[in-house]
ZAMARGU-4260 file (C-alpha; in steps of 0.2 Angstrom, whole numbers, plus 5000, padded with zeros to 4 digits):
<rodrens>
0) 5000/5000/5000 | 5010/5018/4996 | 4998/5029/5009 | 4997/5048/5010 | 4993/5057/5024
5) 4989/5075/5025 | 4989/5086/5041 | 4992/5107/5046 | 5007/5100/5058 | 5014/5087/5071
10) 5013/5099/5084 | 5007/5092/5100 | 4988/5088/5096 | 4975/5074/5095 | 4976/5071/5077
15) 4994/5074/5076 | 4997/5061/5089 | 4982/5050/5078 | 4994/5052/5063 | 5011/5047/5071
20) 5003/5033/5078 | 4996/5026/5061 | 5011/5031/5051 | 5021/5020/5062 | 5011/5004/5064
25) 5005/5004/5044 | 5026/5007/5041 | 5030/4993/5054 | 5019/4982/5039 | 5031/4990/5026
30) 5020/5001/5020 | 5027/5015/5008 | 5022/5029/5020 | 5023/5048/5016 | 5017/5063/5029
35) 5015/5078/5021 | 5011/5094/5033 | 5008/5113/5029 | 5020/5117/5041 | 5039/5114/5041
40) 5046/5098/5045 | 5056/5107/5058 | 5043/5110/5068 | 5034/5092/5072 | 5034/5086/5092
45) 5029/5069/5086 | 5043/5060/5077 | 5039/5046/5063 | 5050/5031/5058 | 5066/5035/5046
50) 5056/5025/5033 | 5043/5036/5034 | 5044/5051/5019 | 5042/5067/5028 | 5037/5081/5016
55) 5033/5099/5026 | 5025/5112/5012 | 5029/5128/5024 | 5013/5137/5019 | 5005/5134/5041
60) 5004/5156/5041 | 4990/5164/5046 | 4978/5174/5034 | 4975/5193/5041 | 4958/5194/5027
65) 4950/5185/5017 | 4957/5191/5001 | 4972/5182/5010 | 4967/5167/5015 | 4959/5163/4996
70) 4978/5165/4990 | 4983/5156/5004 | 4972/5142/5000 | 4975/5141/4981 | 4995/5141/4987
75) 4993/5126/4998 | 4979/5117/4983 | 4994/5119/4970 | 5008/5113/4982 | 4999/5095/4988
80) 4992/5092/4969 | 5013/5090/4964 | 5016/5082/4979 | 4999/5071/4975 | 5005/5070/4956
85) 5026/5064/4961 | 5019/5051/4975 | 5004/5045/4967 | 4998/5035/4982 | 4985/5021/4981
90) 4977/5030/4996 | 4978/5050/5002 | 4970/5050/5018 | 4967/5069/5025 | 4966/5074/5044
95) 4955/5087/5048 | 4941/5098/5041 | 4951/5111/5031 | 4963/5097/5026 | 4947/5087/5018
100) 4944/5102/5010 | 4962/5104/5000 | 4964/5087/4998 | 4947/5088/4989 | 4951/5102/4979
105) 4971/5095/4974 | 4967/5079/4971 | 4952/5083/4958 | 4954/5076/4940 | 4971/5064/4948
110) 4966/5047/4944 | 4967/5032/4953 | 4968/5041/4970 | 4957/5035/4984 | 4955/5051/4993
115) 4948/5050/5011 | 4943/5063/5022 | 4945/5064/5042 | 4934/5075/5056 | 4943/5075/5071
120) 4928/5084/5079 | 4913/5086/5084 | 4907/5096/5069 | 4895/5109/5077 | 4906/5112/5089
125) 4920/5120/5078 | 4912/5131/5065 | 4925/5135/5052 | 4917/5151/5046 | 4906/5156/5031
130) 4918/5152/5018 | 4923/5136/5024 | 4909/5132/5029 | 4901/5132/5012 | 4917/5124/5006
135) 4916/5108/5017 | 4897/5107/5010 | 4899/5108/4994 | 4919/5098/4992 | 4915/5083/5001
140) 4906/5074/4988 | 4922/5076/4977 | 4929/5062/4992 | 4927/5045/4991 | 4925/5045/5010
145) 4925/5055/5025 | 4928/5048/5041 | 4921/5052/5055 | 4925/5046/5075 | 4908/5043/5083
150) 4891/5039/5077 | 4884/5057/5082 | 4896/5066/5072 | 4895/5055/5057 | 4876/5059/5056
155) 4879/5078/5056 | 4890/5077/5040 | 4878/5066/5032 | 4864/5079/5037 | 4876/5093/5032
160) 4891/5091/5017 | 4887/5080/5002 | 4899/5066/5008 | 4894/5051/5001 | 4901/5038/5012
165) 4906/5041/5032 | 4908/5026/5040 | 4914/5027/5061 | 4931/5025/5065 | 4937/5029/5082
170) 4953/5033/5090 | 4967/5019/5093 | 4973/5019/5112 | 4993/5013/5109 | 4998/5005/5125
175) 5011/5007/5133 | 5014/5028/5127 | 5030/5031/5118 | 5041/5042/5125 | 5048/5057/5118
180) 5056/5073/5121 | 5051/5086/5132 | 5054/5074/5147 | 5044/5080/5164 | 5050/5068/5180
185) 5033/5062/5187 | 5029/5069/5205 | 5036/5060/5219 | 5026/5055/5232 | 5030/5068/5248
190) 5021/5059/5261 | 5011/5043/5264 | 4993/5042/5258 | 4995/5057/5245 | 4985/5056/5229
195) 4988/5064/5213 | 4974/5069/5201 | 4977/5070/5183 | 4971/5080/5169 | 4979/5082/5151
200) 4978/5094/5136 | 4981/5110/5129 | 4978/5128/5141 | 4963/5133/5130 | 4947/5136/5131
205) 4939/5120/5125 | 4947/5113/5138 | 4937/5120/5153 | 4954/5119/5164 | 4943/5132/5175
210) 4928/5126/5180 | 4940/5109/5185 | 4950/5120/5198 | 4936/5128/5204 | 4928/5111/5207
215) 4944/5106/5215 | 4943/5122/5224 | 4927/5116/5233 | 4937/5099/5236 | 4953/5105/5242
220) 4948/5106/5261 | 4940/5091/5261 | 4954/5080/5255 | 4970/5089/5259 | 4980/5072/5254
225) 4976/5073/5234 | 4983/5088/5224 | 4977/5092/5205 | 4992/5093/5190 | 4986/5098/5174
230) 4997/5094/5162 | 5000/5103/5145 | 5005/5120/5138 | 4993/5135/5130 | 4989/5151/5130
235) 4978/5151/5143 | 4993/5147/5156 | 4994/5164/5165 | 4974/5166/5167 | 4975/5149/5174
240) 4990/5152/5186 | 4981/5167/5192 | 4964/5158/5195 | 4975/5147/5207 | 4982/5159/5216
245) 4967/5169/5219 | 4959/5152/5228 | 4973/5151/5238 | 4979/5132/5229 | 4997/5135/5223
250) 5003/5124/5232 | 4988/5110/5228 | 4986/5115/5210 | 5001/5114/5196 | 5004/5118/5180
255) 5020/5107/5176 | 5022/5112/5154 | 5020/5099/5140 | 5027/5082/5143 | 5033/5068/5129
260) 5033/5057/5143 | 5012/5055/5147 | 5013/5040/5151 | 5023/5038/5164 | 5012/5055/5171
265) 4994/5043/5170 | 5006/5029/5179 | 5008/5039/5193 | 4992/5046/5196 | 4978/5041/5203
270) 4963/5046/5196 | 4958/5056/5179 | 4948/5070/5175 | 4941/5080/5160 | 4931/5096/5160
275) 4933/5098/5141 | 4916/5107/5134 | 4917/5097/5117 | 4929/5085/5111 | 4930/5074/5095
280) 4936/5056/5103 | 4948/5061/5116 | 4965/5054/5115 | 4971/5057/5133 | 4954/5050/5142
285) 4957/5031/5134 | 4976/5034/5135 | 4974/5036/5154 | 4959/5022/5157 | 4973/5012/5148
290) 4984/5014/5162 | 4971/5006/5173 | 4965/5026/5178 | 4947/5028/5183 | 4942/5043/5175
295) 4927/5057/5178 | 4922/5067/5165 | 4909/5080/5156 | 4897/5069/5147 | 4903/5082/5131
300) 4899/5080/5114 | 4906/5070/5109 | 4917/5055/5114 | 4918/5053/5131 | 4902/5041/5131
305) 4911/5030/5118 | 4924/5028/5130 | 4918/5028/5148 | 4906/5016/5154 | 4897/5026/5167
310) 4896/5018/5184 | 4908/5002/5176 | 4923/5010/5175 | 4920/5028/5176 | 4909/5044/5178
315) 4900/5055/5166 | 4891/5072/5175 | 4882/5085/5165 | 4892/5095/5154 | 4897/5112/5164
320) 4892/5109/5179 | 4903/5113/5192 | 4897/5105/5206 | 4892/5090/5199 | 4909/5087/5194
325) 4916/5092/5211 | 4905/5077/5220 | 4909/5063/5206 | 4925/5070/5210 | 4924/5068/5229
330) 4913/5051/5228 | 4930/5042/5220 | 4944/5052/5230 | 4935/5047/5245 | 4934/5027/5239
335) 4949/5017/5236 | 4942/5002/5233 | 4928/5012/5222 | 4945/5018/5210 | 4951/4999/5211
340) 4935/4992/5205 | 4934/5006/5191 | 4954/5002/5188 | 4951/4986/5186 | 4938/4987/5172
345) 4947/5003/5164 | 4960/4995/5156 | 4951/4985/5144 | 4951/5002/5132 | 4968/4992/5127
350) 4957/4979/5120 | 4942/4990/5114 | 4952/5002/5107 | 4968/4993/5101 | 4979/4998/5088
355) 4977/4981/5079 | 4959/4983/5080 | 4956/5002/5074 | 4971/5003/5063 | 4960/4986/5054
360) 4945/4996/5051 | 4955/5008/5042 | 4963/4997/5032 | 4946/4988/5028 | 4940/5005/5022
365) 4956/5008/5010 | 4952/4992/5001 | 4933/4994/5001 | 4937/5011/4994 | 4950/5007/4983
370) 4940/4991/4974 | 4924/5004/4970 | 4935/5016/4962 | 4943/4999/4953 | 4926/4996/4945
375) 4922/5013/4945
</rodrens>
């Protein structure tokens, strides 16, 4: 299979993380691999196999207007139609809804390209804008497939775009975590019976980090033994640092930075949290059940209900709300055996979500796809 995969970078991000994970089990087949990425090569945080073509177009700049952003765009069309038409993959696989878009519009009139697009979100979550919006509608019938990762947001594209096909295919959970650079050391553990919850992802805003330290801050008396880190780097780091010092938590609450070490970070903890007010299929919540983690979360759209199990091995509360987070919080940080029994059940997102299993499913879709457009 000679595979193409198309994505804006390999910065630190779901689908970035997705695609270095693909790329490196489909090469570990022998695959002929290539990653091609609007932004330089230099820039990636995920690293891919020497086998693995890397190909970085340098066009990731912003546009100030729109005028900008059409030339923009036509710049980055032309530039993956010649990588398109020097690779000539079997398979060009697009992650993430611009990226559906301009592979669309590149690979247009190339024959004998399977082109499959990716949504790494909830849709209605994320709205592009008017021009992209209208782009993503009318383009994705030129695809031969546009993937989606849960059942919810493949019915809003069907509603929505003109893609024909858009079958389910969720995240893969590797297990164990490669390790990377930037290395974090882990907590130690300053004095018997302290606890540590976790919580992972960018310093944004779809990430909620705020209304989980302000249910923490309503916990933080009641269980003196269990601090909160948040790992992960953003802009929102100093309107964060400040929330934590107005409630008084600096020395409950962290912020530690970006870590290429993760997993020894869900090893170390004790329970998980997620506050996130949308997600796509989120990477960090089955990559922490996996290292046997009970996990509480929003029950956001969408994903977190594909992944936890309420009362089995987790607990979903209503999105936003503060203080029902804070006692789903409390009702497993006062419970050890409660977090055992969840543990115990948690990790078989290995199985659920295996590598071998998810990766299959995609390649059960390239050759569906691949024998249409044969006959076709």
């Amino acid at each position: 299979m000679n595979l193409l995969i198309f994505i804006s970078s390999l910065s630190s991000g779901g689908a970035e993380r997705v695609t270095a994970n693909l790329a490196t089990h489909w090469d570990g087949k022998g695959w002929q691999l290539t990653v091609v990425t609007l932004s330089d090569a230099e820039s990636d945080f995920y690293q891919l196999p020497a086998s693995v073509r890397r190909i970085g177009l340098g066009l990731l700049r912003e546009s100030p207007n729109v005028g900008f952003g059409l030339v923009n765009a036509l710049r980055r069309i032309v530039a993956l139609r010649r990588v398109l038409q020097e690779i000539r993959p079997d398979v060009a696989l697009a992650m993430m809804d611009k990226n559906n878009i301009l592979l669309a519009l590149a690979a247009a009139g190339l024959p004998g390209i399977v082109r499959i697009g990716s949504e790494r979100t909830h849709p209605p979550q994320y709205p592009l804008g008017r021009m992209w919006e209208w782009l993503r509608r009318q383009t994705y019938r030129e695809l031969d497939g546009v993937v989606a990762l849960t059942e919810e947001s493949a019915a809003w594209l069907r509603r929505h775009t003109s893609a024909r096909r858009v079958p389910v295919i969720p995240n893969a959970v590797p297990y164990p975590l490669p390790t990377h650079a930037p290395y974090l050391e882990p907590p130690a553990r300053s004095r018997e019976g302290e606890r540590l919850l976790l919580a992972v992802g960018r310093l944004v805003d779809e990430k909620r980090f705020d209304l989980l330290i302000a249910a923490f801050q309503e916990l933080a008396a009641r269980f003196p033994r269990w601090r909160l880190i948040i790992l992960g780097e953003g802009p929102l780091r100093g309107v964060l640092m400040q929330q934590i010092a107005a409630a008084g938590l600096t020395e409950r609450v962290a912020l530690p930075g970006r870590a290429g070490n993760v997993g020894e970070w869900y090893a170390a903890a004790d329970l998980y949290v997620m506050s996130s007010r949308f997600e796509g299929f989120p990477n960090t919540l089955a990559e922490a059940m996996a290292h046997g983690l009970p996990a509480v979360s929003f029950d956001c759209d969408t994903g977190p209900r594909d992944i936890i199990r309420h009362e089995v091995d987790g607990l979903l509360v209503p999105p936003g709300d503060v203080d029902a987070l804070a006692r789903a919080l409390a009702r497993l940080m006062a419970d050890d055996a409660l977090r055992q029994r969840y543990a115990a059940r948690a990790v078989e997102v290995r199985e659920r979500f295996s590598m071998g299993r998810i990766a299959g499913m995609w390649e059960r879709l390239f050759m569906d796809l691949t024998q249409i457009k044969g006959r076709g």
